[in-house]
N, C-alpha and C positions, 0 to 999 in steps of 0.2 A: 622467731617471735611467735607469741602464740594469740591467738584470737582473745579480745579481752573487752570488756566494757568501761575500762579507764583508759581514757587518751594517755599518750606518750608521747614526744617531743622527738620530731623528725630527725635523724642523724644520718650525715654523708656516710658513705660508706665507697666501696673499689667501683669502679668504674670499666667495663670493656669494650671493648673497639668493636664496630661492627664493618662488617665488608659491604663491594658495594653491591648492586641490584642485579638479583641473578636474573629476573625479566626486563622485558623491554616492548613496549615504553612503561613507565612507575603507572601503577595505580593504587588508587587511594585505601586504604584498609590495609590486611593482613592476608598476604598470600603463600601458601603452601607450595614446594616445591620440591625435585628428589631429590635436593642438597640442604634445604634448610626452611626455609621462609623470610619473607619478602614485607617490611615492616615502612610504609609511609603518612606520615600524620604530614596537617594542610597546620603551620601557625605562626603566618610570616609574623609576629612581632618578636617570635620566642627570642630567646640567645642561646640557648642548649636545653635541650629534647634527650630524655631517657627512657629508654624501652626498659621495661621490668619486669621479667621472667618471675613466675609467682607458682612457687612448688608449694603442696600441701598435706599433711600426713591427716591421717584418719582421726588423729585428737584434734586439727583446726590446728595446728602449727603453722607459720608459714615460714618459709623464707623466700628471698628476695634476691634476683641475680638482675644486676645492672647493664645497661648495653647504653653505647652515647650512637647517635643517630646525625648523620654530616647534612650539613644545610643545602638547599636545592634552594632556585627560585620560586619562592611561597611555599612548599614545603619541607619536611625532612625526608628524608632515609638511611635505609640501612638493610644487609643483609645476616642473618645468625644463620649460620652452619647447624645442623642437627635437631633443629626445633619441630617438633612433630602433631600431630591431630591431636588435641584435647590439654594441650600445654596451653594455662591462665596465665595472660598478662594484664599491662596497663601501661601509661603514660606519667612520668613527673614533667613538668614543662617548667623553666625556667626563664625570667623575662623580668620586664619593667611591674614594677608593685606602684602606681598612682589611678587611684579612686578616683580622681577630678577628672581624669583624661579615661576613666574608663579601663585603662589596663591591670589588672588584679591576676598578677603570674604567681604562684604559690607552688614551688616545690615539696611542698611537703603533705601536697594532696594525690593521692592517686587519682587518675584520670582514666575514667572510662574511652577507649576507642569509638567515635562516633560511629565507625565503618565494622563494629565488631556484630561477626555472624551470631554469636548464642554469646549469651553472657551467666554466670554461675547463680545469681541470685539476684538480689534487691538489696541496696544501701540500708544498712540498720543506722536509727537516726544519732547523732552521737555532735557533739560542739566538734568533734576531729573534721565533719563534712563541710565546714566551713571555712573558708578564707581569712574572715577577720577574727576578730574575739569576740565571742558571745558568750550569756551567760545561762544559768539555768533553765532559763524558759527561749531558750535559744533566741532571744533579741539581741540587738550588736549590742555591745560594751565599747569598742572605738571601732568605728569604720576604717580607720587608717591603720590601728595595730595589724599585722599581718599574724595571722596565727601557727603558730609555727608545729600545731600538735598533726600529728603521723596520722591522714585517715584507711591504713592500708587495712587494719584489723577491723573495719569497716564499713567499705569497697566490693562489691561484686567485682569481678574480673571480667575482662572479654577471653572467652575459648575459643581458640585457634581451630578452623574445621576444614576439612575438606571438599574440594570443591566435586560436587557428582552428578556431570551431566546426565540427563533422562529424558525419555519423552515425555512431554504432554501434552495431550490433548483435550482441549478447551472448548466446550459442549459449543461458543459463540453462539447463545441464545440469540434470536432476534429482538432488538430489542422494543418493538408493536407488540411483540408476545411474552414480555418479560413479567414476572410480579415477584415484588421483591418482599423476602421475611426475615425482618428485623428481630435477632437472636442475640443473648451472652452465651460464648461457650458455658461458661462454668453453670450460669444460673438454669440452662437450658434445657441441664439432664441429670442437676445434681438433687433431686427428686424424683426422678426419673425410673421407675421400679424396674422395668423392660432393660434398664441396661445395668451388669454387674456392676456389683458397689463398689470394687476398686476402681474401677472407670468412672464413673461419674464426676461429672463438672469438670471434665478433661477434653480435650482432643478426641482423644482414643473416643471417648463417650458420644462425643458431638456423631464419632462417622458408626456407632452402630448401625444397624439393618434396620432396628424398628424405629429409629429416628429418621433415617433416612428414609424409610419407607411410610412414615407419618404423613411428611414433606411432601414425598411424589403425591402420598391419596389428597390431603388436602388441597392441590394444586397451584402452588409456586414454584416459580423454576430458579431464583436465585434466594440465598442466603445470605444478608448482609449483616455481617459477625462487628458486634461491638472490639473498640481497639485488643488486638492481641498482640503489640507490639509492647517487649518488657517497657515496666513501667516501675513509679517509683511513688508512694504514698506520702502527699503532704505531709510536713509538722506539725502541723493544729490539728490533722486528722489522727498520728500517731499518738500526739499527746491526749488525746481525747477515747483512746481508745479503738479508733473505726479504720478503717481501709477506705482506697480509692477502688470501690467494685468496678465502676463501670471503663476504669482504664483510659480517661483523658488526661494522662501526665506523664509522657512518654520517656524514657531512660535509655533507650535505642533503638533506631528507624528500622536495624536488617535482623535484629533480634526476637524471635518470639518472646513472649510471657513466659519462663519458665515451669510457674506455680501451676499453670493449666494442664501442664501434662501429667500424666501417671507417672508415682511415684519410681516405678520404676524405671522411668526415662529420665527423669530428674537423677535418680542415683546413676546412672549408667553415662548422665553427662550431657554435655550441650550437643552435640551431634543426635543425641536420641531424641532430643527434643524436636530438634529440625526433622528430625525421620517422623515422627510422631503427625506432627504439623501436614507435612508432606502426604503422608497414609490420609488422613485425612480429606485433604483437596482432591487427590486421586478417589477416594470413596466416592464422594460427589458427583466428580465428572464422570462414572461408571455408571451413575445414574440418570446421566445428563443435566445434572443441576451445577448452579456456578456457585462459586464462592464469592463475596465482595467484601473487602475489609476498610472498615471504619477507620480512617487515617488522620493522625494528630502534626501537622507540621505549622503548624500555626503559632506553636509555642512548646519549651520543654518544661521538662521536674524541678530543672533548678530554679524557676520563681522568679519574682523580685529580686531587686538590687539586695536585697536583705537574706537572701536563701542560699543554697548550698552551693557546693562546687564539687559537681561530680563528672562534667566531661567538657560542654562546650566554654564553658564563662574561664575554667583556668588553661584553655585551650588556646583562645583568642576571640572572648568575647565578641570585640569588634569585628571581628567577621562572622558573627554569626545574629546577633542580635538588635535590633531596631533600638538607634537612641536618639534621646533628645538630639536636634540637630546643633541646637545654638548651646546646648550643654551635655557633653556626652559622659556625663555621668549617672545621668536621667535616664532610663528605658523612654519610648515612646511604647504604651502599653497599646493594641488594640483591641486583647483579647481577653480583659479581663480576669486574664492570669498569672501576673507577673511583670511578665518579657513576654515577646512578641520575634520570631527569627527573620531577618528584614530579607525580604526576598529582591531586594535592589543587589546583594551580596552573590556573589558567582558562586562563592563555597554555601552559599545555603540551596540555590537550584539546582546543583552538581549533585551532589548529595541529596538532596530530594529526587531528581531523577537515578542517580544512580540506586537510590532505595526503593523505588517503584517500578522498574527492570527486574531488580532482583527478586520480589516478592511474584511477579508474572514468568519470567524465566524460569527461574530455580527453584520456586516455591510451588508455583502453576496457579495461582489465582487469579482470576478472569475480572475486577474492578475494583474499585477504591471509590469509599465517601471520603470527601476532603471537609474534615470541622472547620467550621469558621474559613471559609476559603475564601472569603474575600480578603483575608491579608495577605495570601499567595499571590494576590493579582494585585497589592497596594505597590506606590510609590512614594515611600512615608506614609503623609495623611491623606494622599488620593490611592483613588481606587482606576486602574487602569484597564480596562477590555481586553486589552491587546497587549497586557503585561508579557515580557520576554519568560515566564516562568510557562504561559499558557499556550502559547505559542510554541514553547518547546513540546509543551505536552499533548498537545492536537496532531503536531506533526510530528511526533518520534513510532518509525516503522512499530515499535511494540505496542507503546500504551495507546494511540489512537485507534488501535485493533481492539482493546477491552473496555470495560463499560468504566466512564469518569463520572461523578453523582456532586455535585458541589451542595453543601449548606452556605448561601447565600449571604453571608450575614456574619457577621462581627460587630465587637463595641468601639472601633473606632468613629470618625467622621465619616461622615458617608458612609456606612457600615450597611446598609441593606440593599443590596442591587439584586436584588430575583429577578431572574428575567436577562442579566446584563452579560454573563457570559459565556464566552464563546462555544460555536456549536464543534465538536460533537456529543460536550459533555451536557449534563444531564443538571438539572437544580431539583433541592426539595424543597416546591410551592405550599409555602405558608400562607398564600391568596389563599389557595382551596382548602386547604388545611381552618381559616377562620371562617372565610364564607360558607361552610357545608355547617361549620357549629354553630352560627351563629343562626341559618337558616332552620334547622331542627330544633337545638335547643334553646338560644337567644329568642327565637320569634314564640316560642312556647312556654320559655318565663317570663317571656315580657307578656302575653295574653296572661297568666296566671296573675301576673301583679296589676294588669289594668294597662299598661302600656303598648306604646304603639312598636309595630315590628321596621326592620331594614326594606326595602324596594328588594326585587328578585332579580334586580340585572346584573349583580356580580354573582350571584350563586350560576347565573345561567352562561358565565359565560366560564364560570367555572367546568361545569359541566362539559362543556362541547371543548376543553380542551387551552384556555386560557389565551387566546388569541391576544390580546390585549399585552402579555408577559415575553411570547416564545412565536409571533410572528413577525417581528420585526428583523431586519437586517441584510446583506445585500440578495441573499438567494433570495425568491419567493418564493412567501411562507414561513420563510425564518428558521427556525430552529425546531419547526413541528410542537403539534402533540405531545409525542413521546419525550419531548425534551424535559416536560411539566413532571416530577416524581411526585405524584399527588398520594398524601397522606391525612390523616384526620389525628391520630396520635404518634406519638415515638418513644423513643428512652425517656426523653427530657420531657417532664412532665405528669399529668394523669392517665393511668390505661383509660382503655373505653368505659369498663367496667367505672369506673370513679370518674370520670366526666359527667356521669349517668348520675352518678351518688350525692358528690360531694360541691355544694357550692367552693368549698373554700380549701386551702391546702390543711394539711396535716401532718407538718415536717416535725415535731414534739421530736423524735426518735435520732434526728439529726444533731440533736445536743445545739442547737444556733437559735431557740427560743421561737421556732418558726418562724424565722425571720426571710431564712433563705428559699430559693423557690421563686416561680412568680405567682404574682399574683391577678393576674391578667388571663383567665380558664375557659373564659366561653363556655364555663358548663354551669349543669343545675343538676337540681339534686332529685327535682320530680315533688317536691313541697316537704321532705324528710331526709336531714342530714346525715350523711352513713345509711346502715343497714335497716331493712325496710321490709315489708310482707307486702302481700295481696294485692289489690290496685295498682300501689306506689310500684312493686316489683315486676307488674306486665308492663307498664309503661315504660319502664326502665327496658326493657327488655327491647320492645317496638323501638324506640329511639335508637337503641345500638341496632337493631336491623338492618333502620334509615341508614344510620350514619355508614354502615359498611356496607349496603347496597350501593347508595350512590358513589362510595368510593372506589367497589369495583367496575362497577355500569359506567365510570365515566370517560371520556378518552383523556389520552396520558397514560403514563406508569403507575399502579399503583404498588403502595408499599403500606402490606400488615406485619400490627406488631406483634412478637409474641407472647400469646395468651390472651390476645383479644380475642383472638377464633373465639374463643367458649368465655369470656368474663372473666378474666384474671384482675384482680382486687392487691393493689397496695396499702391500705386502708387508708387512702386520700395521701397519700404522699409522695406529690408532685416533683420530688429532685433526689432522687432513690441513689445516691452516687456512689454514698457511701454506707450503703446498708448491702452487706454481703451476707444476707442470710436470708430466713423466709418470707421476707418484706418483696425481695426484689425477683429471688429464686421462684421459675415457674412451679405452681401447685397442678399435678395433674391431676387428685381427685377428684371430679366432674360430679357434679348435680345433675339428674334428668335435663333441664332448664341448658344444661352449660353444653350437652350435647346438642340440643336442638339449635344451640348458636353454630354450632360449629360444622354440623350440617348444613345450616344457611350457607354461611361460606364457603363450603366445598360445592355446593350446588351452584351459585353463582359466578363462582372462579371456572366449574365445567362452562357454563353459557360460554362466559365469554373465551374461551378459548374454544370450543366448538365453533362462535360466527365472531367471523372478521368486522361485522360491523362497528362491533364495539370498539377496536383494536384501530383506528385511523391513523396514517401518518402524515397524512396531511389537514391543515382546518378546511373546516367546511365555507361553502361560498354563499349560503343561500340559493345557488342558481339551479335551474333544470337540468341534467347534464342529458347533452346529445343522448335520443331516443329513451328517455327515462320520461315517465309521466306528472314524477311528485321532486319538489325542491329536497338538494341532500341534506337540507335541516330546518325542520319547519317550526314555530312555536305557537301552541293553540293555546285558549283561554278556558275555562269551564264548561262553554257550549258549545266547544267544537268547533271554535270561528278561529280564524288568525290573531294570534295576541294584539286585542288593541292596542297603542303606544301608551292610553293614561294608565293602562292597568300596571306596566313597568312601573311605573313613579309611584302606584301605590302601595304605602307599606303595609296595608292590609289585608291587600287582593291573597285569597291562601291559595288557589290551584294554577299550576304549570303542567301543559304538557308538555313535553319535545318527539317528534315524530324524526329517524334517522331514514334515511333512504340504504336498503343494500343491494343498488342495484349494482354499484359499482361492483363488489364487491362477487357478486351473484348471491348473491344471499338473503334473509329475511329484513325485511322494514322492522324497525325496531320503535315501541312507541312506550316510552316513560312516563307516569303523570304524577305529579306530590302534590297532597294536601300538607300544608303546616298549621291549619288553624285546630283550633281546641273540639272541634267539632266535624261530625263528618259532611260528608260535601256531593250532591250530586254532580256530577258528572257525565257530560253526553263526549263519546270519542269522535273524533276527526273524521274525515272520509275519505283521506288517505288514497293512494291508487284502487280500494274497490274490493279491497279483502279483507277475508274475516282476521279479527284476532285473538286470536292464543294465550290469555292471561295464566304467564308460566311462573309468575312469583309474583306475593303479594307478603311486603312488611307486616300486616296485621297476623301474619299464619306463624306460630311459633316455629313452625319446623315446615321445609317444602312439601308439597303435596306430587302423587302420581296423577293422579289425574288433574285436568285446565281447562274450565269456561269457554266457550268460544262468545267472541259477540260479533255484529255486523257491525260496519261502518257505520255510523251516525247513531249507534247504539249510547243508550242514557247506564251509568252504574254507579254505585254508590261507594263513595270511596271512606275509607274508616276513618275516624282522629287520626292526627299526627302520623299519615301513612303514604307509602307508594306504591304503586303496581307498574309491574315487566309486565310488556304486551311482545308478542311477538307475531306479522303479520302472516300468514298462509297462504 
């Protein structure tokens, strides 16, 4: 049969026997062996399971060889004699067809293998992807008709690969010393002049030398890779013309993206891609930098009840999927997406762990952001601590060895627990993430408009490490500092550059009427919406300073995004998902202006990784520690006195100091001071244990300076508009 864009209407065909399991004990996926390979799917409702051998000639012909697969308890198997590395199959599953109850078995869909290592492509969108009958604008026609059209002409395949043990070795940053840089492969070098043009916006591209060696000079030691697990492009997105760029709609867990790789690994097949992938990671950790990938298990590509059937829904839904409890023909959505994969289900953690072994084993990548991970840890519509999902995953000999990063946060009930779970993984705090914008730029348009600003006791407590978020729990101390992944921007959202710019979003380009997006920014535009000159543009400038000074100066992890280093501009548009071109794609043509940012943050990313003070793993106590003369964290007021308490309450008091002790540490006293009022601010410094200090960065300076002011203790200076100064004691 040949690849076609008219559906055709599924037809039985021969049927053969498979043998039984040449390993022992079964495991789940597709195993190679010197006799054949080793074929088992998880689908206790099915009634009969076909394995389908999928040969293809160079016109896109295909044909199809049938295999039946003998029933196990909760899953199939079966063995094929002679199947080899880069031979494409798939699943037909046969079974109960009732929509009330939730079961939708459709033989006449080809089914992606959950457990497949490389898969050939991406679903082209077609009414064949679907279960029931749909009609042109692919909405049902009857939910209950079962649709009988063939989706093999398609269908991406999973390819069959070989299994190749290797060393690797995993730089295991510390994580006090970690900063993490938030990257798309593709967008991240496919402008990128330093690296050839067939390589870009590839893998291959990602692990150049001058990329890599960008990384080490600017100073981050891990790279946190937006999803590059194959993925599958909504229908409202296809019919509209766009792509899902940034990859949260995942089409299989053990699979890379295909499209990322050079074309030449893509011709050569799904084993080059994995090779590809692989070169890659190993590039990295030859430079001592980690990999961490942005991970989707929260939800897949097939959608709504109303969306396609490409692997898990005509697989066995019900074990994969979160439904209504008292009507299981309802999803219980919590993500906003669709469907939701209920983690109460042994086949959804099984495969979740067994997909996060594999990408650290065999892959070698050293962490994972989990999207939306508080549905990983739900129980239906609670949310559990101590969910059996996390627990697996804290104490499995491998993954509690790599760095675990959760986003906090889902649309379900009880959807925001930052703070809530378990250590030794890691959250990205959205506290410090608002209170740092809201302190800079909130308290600076609210002066501009007449209004009054927020109190400084959440930004302070942001600062020193979120105590309030990440000390609770039975060790003391909690979960640390470093448990806080303190960010100011990310994907989702405004870059820095356009927090600076734009009050409002600018999704026009999204085709959704700027509907989509939020609308919730904590930014200002500096009195000029968009692009700006003169005044409007130093301002502009000093605020992103602030905002990425204090985000590296603070304790915690921090995590920049890329192409804030230097101002990277979306032109205000805040939900960039689906814009795969020069909207989302880094520009490195740099302005004078865009260097001198980008300096700033290689300057301050050396500080703190030269002194430990910055770097705590534990909160501070306020106390004296034995034989130390100054408390390990002190807070002064304007005149150098200890923060009054009403100055806290007021929300218009503008200066903070914070004084660090590094005695612990042996190191320098570290003394921080922000003005946020519209105006500059004298300032007398603290008296500190009795030494001078070292003014080594000042927000007002477009670009750092060689030479540093000294002042004495109880020294009076003058601090600029909207600004901060790094003091560092002597």
């Amino acid at each position: 049969m040949k690849a076609s864009d008219t559906p055709y209407s599924y037809i039985e065909s021969e049927v053969f026997s498979t043998e039984r399991l040449v390993s022992r004990p079964p495991r789940m996926g597709v195993h190679l062996n010197e006799h054949g390979a080793d074929f088992v799917l998880r689908s206790p409702h099915a009634s009969r399971v076909l394995v389908c051998l999928i040969d293809e000639d160079e016109e896109g012909n295909r044909s199809e060889r049938r295999y039946e697969l003998s029933r196990a308890p909760h899953f199939w198997q079966g063995h094929i004699p002679g199947v080899k590395a880069g031979q494409l199959y798939g699943y037909r599953v046969y079974g109960p067809w009732n929509p009330d109850s939730g079961q939708m078995s459709n033989p006449a869909k080809l089914l992606l293998d959950p457990y497949a290592r490389a898969v050939s492509g991406t679903p082209r969108l077609s009414s064949a992807l679907y279960g029931f009958r749909v009609d042109e604008n692919y909405e049902p026609v009857d939910r209950y008709a079962m649709n009988d059209e063939d989706s093999l002409p398609f269908m991406p395949c999973g390819v069959l690969t070989e299994e190749k043990p290797r060393e690797i070795t995993h730089p295991y940053t510390r994580r006090r010393d970690t900063v993490i840089y938030e990257a798309h492969v593709k967008g991240f070098t496919k402008l990128r002049e330093t690296v050839p043009e067939d390589e870009r916006g590839t893998y291959k591209g990602f692990a150049h030398p001058s990329v890599i060696s960008y990384l080490k000079d600017l100073g981050v030691t891990a790279v946190e890779l937006l999803p590059i697990h194959a993925k599958m492009d909504e229908p409202f997105l296809t019919q509209r013309g766009l792509t899902n760029y940034w990859g949260y709609n995942t089409l299989a867990y053990f699979a890379p993206e295909p499209s990322y790789a050079t074309e030449a690994a893509q011709r050569a097949g799904g084993a080059a891609v994995i090779d590809e992938v692989k070169a890659m990671v190993d590039a990295y950790h030859e430079a001592g930098l980690e990999i961490i990938l942005d991970v989707v298990y929260n939800h897949t590509c097939e959608g709504k009840l109303d969306g396609t059937t490409v692997s898990w829904r005509g697989i066995d839904q019900s074990s994969y999927y979160m439904s209504d409890q008292h009507d299981p023909s309802h999803y219980l959505d919590t993500t906003g997406c669709g469907n939701s994969l209920d983690f109460r289900r042994q086949s959804v953690i099984k495969m979740t762990l067994d997909s996060l072994r594999y990408w650290v084993e065999e892959i070698g990548v050293d962490g994972f952001r989990f999207d939306l991970a508080t549905t990983l840890g739900r129980n239906g519509e609670t949310f559990d601590s101590h969910h059996p999902f996390y627990m697996a995953l804290v104490t499995d000999p491998v993954l509690s060895s790599v760095k675990l990063i959760n986003e906090p946060w889902d649309m379900g009930p009880m959807g925001w627990q930052t703070g809530n779970f378990p250590g030794p993984t890691c959250d990205w705090n959205d506290y410090f993430r608002d209170s740092v914008r809201d302190f800079w730029l909130g308290s600076a348009a609210a002066a501009h408009h007449g209004h009054f600003s927020k109190d400084m006791r959440d930004f302070a407590t942001r600062l020193s490490g979120s105590a309030d978020l990440f000390g609770l729990g039975r060790a003391p101390g909690g979960r640390g500092p470093i448990a806080s992944i303190n960010f100011v921007t990310a994907h989702d959202g405004f870059t820095l550059r356009d927090l600076v710019s734009y009050n409002g979003k600018h999704n026009e380009a999204n085709l959704e009427e700027n509907k989509d997006g939020t609308d919730v920014n904590r930014s200002w535009n500096h009195g000029v919406e968009g692009e700006a000159s003169g005044d409007v543009e130093a301002a502009r400038r000093r605020s992103m300073r602030n905002l990425l000074g204090t985000l590296i100066l603070s304790a915690g992890t921090p995590m920049v995004v890329a192409g804030d280093e230097f101002g990277r501009t979306q032109g205000g548009n805040n939900n960039s998902y689906c814009q795969d071109n020069e909207i989302s794609w880094v520009n490195w043509e740099c302005e004078p202006w865009q260097e001198d940012v980008r300096e700033t943050v290689r300057y301050l990313l050396d500080v703190r990784a030269r002194h430990e003070v910055f770097r705590p793993e534990d909160f501070y106590t306020h106390a004296v520690l034995d034989d130390d003369e100054i408390a390990e964290l002190a807070w002064f007021d304007a005149f150098g006195e200890l923060m009054p308490d009403y100055c806290w309450f007021d929300p218009n008091y503008p200066v903070l100091q914070m004084l660090r002790s590094g005695f612990e540490y042996d190191d320098n006293d570290v003394l921080m001071v922000f003005n946020r009022s519209s105006q500059p601010q004298a300032v007398t410094l603290p008296q500190g244990r009795g030494a001078d200090y070292r003014l080594v960065w000042d927000s007002a300076w477009e670009r750092p300076r060689d030479s540093h002011e000294v002042y004495a203790p109880a020294a009076r200076t003058r601090l600029e508009t909207n600004s901060m100064r790094l003091f560092l004691a002597d």
